[in-house]
C-alpha positions in Angstrom: -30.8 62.3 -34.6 -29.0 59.2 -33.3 -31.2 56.5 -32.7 -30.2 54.3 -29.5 -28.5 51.0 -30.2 -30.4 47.9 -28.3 -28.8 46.1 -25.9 -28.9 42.3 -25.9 -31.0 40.6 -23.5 -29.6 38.7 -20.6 -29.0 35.2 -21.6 -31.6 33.4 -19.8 -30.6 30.5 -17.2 -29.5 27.1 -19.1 -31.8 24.0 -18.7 -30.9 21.5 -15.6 -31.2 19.0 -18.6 -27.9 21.2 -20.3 -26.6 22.1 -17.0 -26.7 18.2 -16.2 -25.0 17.3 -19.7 -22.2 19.7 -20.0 -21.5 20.0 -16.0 -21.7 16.4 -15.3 -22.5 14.0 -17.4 -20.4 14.5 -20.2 -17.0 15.1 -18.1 -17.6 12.0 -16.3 -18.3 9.8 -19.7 -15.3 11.2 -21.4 -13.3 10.0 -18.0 -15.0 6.8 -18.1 -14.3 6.3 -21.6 -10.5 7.4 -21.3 -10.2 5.3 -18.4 -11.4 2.6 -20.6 -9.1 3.1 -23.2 -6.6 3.3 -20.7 -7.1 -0.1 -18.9 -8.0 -2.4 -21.9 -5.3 -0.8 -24.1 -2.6 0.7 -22.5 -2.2 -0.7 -18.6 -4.2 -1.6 -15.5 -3.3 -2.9 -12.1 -4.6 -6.3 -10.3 -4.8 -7.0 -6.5 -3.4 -10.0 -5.1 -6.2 -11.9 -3.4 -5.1 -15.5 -1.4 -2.5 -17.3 -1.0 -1.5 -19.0 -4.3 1.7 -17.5 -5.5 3.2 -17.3 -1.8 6.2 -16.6 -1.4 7.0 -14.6 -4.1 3.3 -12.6 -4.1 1.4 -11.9 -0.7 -2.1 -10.9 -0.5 -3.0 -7.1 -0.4 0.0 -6.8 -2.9 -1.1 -4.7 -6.4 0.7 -5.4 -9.6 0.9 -3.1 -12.9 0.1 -5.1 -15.9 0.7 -3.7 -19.2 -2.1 -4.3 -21.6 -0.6 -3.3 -24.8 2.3 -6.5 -24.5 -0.8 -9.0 -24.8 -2.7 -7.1 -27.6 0.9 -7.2 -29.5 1.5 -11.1 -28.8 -2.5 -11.8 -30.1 -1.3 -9.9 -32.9 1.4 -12.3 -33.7 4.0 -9.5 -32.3 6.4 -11.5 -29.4 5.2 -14.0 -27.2 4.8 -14.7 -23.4 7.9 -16.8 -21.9 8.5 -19.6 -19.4 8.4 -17.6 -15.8 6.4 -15.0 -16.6 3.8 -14.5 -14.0 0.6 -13.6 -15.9 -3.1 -13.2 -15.2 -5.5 -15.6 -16.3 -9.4 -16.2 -16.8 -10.0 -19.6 -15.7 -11.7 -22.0 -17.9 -15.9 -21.6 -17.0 -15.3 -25.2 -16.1 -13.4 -24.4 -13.1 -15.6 -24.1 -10.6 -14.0 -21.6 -9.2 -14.4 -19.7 -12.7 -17.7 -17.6 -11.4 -17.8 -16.3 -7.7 -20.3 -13.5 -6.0 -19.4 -10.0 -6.3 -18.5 -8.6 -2.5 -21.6 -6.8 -1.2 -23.6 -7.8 -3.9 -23.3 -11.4 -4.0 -26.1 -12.2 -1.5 -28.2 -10.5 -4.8 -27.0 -13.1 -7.4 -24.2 -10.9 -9.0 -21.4 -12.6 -9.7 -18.2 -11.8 -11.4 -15.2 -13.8 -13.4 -12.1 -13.1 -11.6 -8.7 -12.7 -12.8 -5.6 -15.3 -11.3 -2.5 -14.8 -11.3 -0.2 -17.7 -12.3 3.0 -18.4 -13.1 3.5 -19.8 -17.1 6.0 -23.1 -16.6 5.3 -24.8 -20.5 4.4 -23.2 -23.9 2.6 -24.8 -26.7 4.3 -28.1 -27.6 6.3 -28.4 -24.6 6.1 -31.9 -23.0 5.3 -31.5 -19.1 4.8 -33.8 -16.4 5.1 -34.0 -12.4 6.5 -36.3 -10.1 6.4 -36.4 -6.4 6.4 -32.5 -6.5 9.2 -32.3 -8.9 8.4 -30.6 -12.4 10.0 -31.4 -15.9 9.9 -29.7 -18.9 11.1 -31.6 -22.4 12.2 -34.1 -19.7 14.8 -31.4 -17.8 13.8 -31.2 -14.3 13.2 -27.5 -13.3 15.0 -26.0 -10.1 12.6 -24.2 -9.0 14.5 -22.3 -6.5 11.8 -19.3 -6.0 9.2 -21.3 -4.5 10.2 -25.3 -4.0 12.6 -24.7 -1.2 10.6 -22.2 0.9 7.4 -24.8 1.0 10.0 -27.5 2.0 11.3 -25.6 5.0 8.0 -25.1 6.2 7.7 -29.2 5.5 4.6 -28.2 3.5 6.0 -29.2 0.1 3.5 -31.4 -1.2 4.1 -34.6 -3.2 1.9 -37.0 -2.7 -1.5 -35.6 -4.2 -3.0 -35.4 -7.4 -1.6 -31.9 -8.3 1.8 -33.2 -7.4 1.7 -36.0 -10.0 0.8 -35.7 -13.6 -0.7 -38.8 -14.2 -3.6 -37.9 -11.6 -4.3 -34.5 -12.9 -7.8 -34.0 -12.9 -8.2 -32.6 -16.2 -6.6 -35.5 -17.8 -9.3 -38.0 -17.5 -7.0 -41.0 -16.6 -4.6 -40.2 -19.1 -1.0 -40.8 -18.3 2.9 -40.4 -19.3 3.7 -37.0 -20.5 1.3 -33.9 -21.2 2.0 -32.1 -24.7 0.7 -28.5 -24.3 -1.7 -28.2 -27.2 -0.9 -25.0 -29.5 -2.3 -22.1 -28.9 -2.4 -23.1 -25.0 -0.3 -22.5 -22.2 0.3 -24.5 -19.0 0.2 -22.4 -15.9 1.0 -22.7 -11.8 0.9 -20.7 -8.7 4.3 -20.7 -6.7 2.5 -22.4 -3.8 3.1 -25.6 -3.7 1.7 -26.6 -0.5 -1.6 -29.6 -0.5 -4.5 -27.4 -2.4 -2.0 -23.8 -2.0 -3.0 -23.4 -6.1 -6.1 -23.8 -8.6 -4.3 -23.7 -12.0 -3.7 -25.5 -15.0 -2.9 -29.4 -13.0 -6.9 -29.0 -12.3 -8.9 -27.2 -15.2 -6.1 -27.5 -18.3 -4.1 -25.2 -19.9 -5.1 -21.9 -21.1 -5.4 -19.9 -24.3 -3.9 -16.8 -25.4 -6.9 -15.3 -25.4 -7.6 -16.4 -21.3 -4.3 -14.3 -20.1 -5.0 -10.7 -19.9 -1.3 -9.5 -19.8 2.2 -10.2 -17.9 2.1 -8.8 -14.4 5.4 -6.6 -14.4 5.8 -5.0 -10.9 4.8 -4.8 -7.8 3.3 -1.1 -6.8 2.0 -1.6 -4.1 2.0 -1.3 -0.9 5.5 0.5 -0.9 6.7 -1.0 2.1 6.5 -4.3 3.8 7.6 -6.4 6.9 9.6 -9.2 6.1 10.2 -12.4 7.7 12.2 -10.9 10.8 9.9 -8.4 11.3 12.1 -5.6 9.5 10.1 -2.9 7.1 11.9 -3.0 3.2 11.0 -1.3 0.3 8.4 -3.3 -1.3 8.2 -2.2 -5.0 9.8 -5.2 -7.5 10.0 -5.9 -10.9 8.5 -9.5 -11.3 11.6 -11.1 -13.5 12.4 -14.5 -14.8 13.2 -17.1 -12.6 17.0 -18.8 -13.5 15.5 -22.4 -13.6 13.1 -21.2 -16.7 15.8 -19.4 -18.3 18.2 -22.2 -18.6 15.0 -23.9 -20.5 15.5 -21.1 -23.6 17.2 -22.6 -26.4 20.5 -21.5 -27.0 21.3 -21.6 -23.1 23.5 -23.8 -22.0 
């Protein structure tokens, strides 16, 4: 006689511990830990807050900034260039190095932010300011993205400290030229209004190690008003301005 086969039981009902783990917590780790990845390795995008790189960046603006071209230069692979707008950690000096988190601020959190600044001398370069005008290895720079626009306005300024290397702060009374130490970099913002820039004419150049990557295009927002009022197209790739590449040996 053929005996009946048993059936299985009915699986019971997983845990809310399991149900937690494989529904929701682990999905979300893995896609913290890919964004991760992502943003420290591969690229990540920075928001442009104030007014310190007017008028080539405006505030609300988002750049993509490709992580991998900074691990490759601390590596020894390439090197950042005259021009290259790149964001920075200030110095903790700075005292605008540590500043309250929105919302959470009035708690005591605070944050480093990121700036974004324009590289003008590399490591060895011999820089100094006068009246507003920059020189680099004693070539004065035209700096036709940003000098004439604050001189329209008659904002250029060249009369205070940041305008004239022998009174940058940093220097501690020191005067003549600056020679970029190696393994620094000396950066500015594009505003060169009185006060329009905290960079390196107040806490000193930065190292390798303080620049988080070249900021390569502008993504967004897509579209923006210009001057006369008319909407453009808004996305950009952030090149090289002409004045720094005529500072590249072998240009004439």
């Amino acid at each position: 006689m053929q005996q009946p086969i048993a059936s299985n039981p009915p699986a019971g009902k997983p845990s809310l511990a399991r149900y937690l783990w494989q529904g929701w917590l682990r999905p979300t780790g893995e896609a913290l830990l890919l964004a991760l990845l992502i943003t420290t390795f591969a690229f990540t995008t920075v928001g442009v807050v104030g007014t310190s790189d007017l008028p080539n960046l405006h505030p609300g603006e988002r750049l993509v900034v490709p992580k991998y071209q900074t691990w490759l230069h601390r590596f020894g692979i390439g090197s950042f260039k005259r021009g290259d707008l790149v964001v920075v950690k200030p110095p903790l000096t700075d005292p605008y190095a540590i500043q309250p988190l929105p919302l959470l601020g009035q708690f005591g959190v605070n944050f480093r932010p990121f700036f974004i600044k324009r590289i003008v001398a590399l490591p060895g370069d011999r820089i100094r300011m006068e009246q507003g005008q920059l020189f680099i290895n004693g070539v004065a720079v035209d700096e036709s993205h940003t000098v004439p626009y604050w001189r329209s306005l008659g904002q250029l300024d060249t009369i205070s400290d940041r305008a004239n290397s022998d009174a940058w702060p940093f220097r501690q009374g020191q005067t003549g030229e600056y020679v970029v130490p190696a393994g620094m970099y000396f950066v500015m913002g594009d505003n060169r209004s009185y006060g329009g820039s905290e960079d390196s004419r107040a806490f000193g150049p930065v190292s390798l190690d303080q620049i988080g990557g070249k900021a390569n295009f502008v993504l967004w927002p897509p579209f923006r008003r210009d001057e006369n009022g008319q909407w453009r197209v808004n996305w950009r790739v952030m090149g090289t301005p002409e004045g720094f590449r005529v500072l590249e040996p072998g240009r004439p």
